[in-house]
Residue, then its C-alpha position, 0 to 999 in steps of 0.5 A: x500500500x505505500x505505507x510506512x509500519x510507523x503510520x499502519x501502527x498508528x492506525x492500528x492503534x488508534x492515533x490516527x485514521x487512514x485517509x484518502x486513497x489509503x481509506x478507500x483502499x481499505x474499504x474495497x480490502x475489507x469487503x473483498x478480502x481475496x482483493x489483496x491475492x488478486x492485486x498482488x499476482 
């Protein structure tokens, strides 16, 4: 996804929430699981 371990702790964790492409990226992930295997190939 582009981004750094430092900003995915932050969202894990709470202090931060992802943003624009990012978010949008996570939704369409969180929907359709099986995206990232497709996206990866």
């Amino acid at each position: 996804m582009g981004v750094t371990k430092r900003t995915l702790l932050n969202w894990e964790r709470g202090r931060h929430r992802p943003t624009g492409p990012a978010q949008v990226l996570l939704a369409l992930i969180a929907k359709r699981p099986s995206l990232v295997g497709e996206l990866l190939r």
